[in-house]
C-alpha positions in Angstrom: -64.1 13.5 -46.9 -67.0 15.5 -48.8 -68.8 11.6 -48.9 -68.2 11.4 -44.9 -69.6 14.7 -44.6 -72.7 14.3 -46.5 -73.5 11.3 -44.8 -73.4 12.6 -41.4 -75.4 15.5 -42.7 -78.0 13.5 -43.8 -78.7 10.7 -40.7 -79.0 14.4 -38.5 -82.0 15.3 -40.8 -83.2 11.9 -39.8 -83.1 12.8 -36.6 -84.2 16.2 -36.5 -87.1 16.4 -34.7 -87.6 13.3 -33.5 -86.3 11.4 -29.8 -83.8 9.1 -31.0 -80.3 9.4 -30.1 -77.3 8.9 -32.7 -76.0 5.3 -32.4 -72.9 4.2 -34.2 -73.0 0.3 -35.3 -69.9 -1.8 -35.3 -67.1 -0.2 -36.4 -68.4 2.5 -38.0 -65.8 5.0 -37.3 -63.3 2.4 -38.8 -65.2 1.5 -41.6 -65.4 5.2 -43.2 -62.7 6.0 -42.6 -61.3 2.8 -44.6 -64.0 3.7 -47.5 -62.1 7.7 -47.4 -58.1 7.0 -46.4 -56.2 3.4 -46.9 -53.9 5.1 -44.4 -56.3 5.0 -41.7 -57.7 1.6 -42.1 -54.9 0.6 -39.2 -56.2 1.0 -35.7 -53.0 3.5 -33.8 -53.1 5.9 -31.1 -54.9 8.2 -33.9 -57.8 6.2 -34.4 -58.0 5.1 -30.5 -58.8 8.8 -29.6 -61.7 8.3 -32.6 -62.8 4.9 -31.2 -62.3 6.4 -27.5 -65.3 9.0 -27.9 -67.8 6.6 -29.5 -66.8 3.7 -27.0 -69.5 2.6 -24.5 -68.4 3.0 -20.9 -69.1 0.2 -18.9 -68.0 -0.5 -14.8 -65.8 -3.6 -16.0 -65.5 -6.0 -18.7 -65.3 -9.5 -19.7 -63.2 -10.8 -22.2 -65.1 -13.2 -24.7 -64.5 -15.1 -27.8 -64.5 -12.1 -29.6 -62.5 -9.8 -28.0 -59.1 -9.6 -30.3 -57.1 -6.6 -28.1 -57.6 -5.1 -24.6 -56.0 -1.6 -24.9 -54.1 0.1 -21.9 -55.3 3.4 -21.7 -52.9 6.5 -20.9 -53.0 9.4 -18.6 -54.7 11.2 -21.1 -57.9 9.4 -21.1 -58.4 9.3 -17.2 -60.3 8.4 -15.1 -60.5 5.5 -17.7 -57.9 3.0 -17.9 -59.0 0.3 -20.7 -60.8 0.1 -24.1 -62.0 -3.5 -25.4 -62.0 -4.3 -29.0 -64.3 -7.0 -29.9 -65.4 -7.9 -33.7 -69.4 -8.1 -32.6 -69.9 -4.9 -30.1 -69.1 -1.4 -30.6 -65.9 -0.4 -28.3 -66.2 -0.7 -24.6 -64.0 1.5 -21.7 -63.8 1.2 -18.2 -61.9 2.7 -15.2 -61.0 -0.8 -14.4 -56.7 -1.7 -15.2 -55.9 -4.1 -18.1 -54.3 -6.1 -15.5 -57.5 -6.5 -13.2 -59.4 -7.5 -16.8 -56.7 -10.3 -18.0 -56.3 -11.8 -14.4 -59.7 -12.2 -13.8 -60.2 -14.0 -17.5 -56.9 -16.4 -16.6 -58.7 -17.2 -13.2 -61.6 -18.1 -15.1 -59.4 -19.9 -17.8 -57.6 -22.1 -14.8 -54.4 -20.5 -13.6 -53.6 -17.1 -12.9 -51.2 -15.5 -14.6 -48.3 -14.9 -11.8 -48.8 -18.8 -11.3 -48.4 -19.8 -15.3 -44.9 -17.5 -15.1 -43.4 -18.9 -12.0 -44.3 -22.5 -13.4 -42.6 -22.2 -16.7 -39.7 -20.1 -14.8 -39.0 -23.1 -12.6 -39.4 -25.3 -15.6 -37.1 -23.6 -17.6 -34.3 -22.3 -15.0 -34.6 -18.7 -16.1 -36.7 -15.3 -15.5 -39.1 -15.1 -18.0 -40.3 -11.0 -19.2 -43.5 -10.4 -21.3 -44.5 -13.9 -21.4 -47.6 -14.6 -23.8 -50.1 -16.4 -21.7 -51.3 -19.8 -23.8 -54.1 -21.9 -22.1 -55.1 -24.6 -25.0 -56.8 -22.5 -28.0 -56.6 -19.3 -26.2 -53.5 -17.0 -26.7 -53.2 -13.9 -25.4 -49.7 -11.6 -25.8 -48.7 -9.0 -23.5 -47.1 -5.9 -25.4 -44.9 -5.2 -22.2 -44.4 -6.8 -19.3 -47.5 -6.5 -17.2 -46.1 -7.5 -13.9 -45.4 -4.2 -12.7 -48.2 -2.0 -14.6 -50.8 -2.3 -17.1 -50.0 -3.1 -20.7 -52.2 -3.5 -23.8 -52.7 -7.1 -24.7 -53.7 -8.4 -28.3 -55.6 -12.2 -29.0 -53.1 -14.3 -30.3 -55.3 -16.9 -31.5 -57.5 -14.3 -33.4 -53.9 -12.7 -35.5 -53.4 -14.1 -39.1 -50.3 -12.3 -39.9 -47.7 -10.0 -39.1 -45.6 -7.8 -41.4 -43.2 -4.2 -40.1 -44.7 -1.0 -40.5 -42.6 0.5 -43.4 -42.3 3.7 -41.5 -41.7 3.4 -38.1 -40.7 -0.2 -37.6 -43.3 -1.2 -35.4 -45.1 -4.9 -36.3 -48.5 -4.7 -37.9 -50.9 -7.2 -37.3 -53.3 -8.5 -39.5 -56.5 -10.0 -37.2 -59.9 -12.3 -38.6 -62.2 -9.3 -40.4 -59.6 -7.7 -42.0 -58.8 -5.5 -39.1 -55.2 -4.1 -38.5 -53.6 -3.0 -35.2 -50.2 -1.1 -35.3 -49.0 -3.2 -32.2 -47.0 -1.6 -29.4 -43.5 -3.7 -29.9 -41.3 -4.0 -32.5 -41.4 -7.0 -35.4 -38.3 -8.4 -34.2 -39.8 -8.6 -30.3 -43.4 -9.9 -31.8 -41.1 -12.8 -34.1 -39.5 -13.5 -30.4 -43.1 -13.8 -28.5 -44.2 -16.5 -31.0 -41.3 -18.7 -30.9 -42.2 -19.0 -27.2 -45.9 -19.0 -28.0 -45.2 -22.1 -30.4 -43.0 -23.6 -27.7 -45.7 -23.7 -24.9 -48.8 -24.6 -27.2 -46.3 -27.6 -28.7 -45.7 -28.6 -25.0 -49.3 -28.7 -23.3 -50.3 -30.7 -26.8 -47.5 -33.2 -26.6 -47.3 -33.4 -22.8 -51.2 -34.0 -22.2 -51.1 -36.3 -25.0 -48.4 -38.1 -22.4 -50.3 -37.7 -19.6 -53.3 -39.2 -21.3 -51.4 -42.2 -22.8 -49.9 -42.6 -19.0 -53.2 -42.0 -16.7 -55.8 -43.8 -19.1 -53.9 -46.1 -21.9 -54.8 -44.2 -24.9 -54.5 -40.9 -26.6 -57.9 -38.4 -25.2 -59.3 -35.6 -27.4 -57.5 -33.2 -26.0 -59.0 -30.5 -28.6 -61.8 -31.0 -26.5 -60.0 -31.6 -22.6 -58.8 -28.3 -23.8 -60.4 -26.5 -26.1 -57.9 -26.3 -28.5 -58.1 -23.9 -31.0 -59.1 -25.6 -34.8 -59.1 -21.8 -36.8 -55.6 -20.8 -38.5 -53.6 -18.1 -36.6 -50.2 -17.3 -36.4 -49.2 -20.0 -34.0 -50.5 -22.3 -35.3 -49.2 -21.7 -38.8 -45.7 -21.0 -37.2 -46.1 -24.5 -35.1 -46.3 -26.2 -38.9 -43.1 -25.0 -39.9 -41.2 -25.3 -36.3 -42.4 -28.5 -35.1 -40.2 -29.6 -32.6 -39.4 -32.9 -31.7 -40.5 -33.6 -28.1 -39.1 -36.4 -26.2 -41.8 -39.0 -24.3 -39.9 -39.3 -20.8 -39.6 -34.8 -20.9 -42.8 -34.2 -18.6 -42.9 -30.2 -19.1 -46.5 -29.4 -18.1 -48.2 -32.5 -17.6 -50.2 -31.8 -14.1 -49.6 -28.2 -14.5 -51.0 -26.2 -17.5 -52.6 -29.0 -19.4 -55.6 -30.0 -16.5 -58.0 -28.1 -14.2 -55.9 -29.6 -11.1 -53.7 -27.0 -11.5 -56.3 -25.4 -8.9 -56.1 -27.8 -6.5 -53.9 -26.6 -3.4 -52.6 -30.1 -3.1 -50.5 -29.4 -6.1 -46.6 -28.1 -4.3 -44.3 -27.3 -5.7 -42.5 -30.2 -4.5 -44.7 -32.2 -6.2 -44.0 -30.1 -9.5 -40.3 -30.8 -9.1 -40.7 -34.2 -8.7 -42.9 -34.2 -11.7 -40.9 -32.1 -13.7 -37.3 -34.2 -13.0 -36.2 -33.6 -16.7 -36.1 -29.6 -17.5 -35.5 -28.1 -20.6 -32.8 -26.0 -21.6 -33.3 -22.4 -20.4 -32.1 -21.2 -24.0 -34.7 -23.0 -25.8 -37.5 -20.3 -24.3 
């Protein structure tokens, strides 16, 4: 703490005098305070308050490539409702919902999000709850359901590892850059949301490779049609050692979450049943 200290002290002498203003670089709140405590090298509601009053307040905000959690905002923090973490910027807030942020990124991405749900909830014969939304590479997981309200949402695609908080049981995730989040579900829930998370990224794989084979008479890149992702995370790691064995003549998503036709109005949904004549069983999801 005396080390923290005496480095504040001395960029304000730096600054004394002159008309620059004090700007923080990339997590520099976190990386002190990693350097000083072990404890507080995990981002949780403590070090959100920290990031909170050094975060850049922007009208809204885009998720990129290297955003790796969207953070619902309480009361406390009105009028603002959302913090992004990214690994290249400093952390950004907005008055703008985590829900306005993540439907406006699966718009972008090629089906909104209500429309992904009640796809794989016809599909699969059941109501799905906190579903984790996987388009190709990207992966993003809902800590609650976000139907309803807001909810905090962590980058699936960017998490390396998971392991349960000794104290308070909650899952800790490990992201790229060494960063930790103490995430806001349980390890058992988290362990639940990647079995379906495999399921889904195993099905758009399989079933476009189907659909490829079918429409054109040989197997596409669909790492490219899709952007799948080609970096290690958890799914994919998981997906090694749960491979499941999918069954040519089991259409799933073909026309639905594997292609940009999903947009296309002419799509029904009694056109989806017809394609999808063959439906899994509601206790595999």
């Amino acid at each position: 703490m005396k080390q923290l200290l005496e480095k504040l002290l001395m960029i304000l002498e730096k600054l004394e005098g002159s008309e620059q203003t004090l700007e923080f670089p990339r997590n520099y709140i976190l990386d002190d305070l990693e350097n000083h405590n072990r404890e507080h090298r995990i981002i949780d509601q403590t070090t959100i308050q920290h990031l909170f009053f050094q975060a850049k307040k922007v009208k809204s905000m885009d998720v990129d490539d290297d955003v790796y959690a969207i953070i619902h905002l309480g009361d406390e923090y009105a009028p603002y409702k959302s913090m992004l973490l990214s690994f290249s910027t400093i952390p950004l807030i907005s008055k703008e919902s985590t829900n306005g942020i993540m439907s406006r990124l699966f718009i972008k991405l090629g089906i909104g999000y209500h429309q992904y749900c009640d796809i794989i909830k016809m599909m699969f014969n059941t109501p799905l709850y906190r579903l984790p939304y996987i388009y190709g590479g990207k992966m993003y997981l809902p800590a609650s359901g976000p139907t309803k309200q807001s909810c905090t949402w962590y980058a699936l695609h960017h998490i390396l590892k998971y392991t349960k908080d000794s104290e308070y049981g909650d899952v800790l995730l490990t992201f790229k850059q060494h960063i930790h989040i103490k995430a806001e579900l349980t390890k058992d829930s988290f362990q639940k949301q990647l079995e379906r998370a495999n399921i889904l990224y195993q099905l758009q794989q399989e079933g476009l490779k189907y659909l490829m084979i079918d429409v054109y008479g040989y197997d596409s890149n669909i790492e490219t049609f899709l952007n799948f992702s080609a970096s290690e995370n958890v799914v994919t790691k998981y997906q090694k050692e749960n491979r499941m064995n999918i069954a040519k003549d089991n259409p799933y998503l073909l026309l639905l979450l594997l292609s940009k036709i999903i947009g296309n109005s002419d799509v029904t949904e009694r056109m989806i049943k017809e394609i999808c004549q063959i439906k899994p069983n509601k206790d595999q999801i």
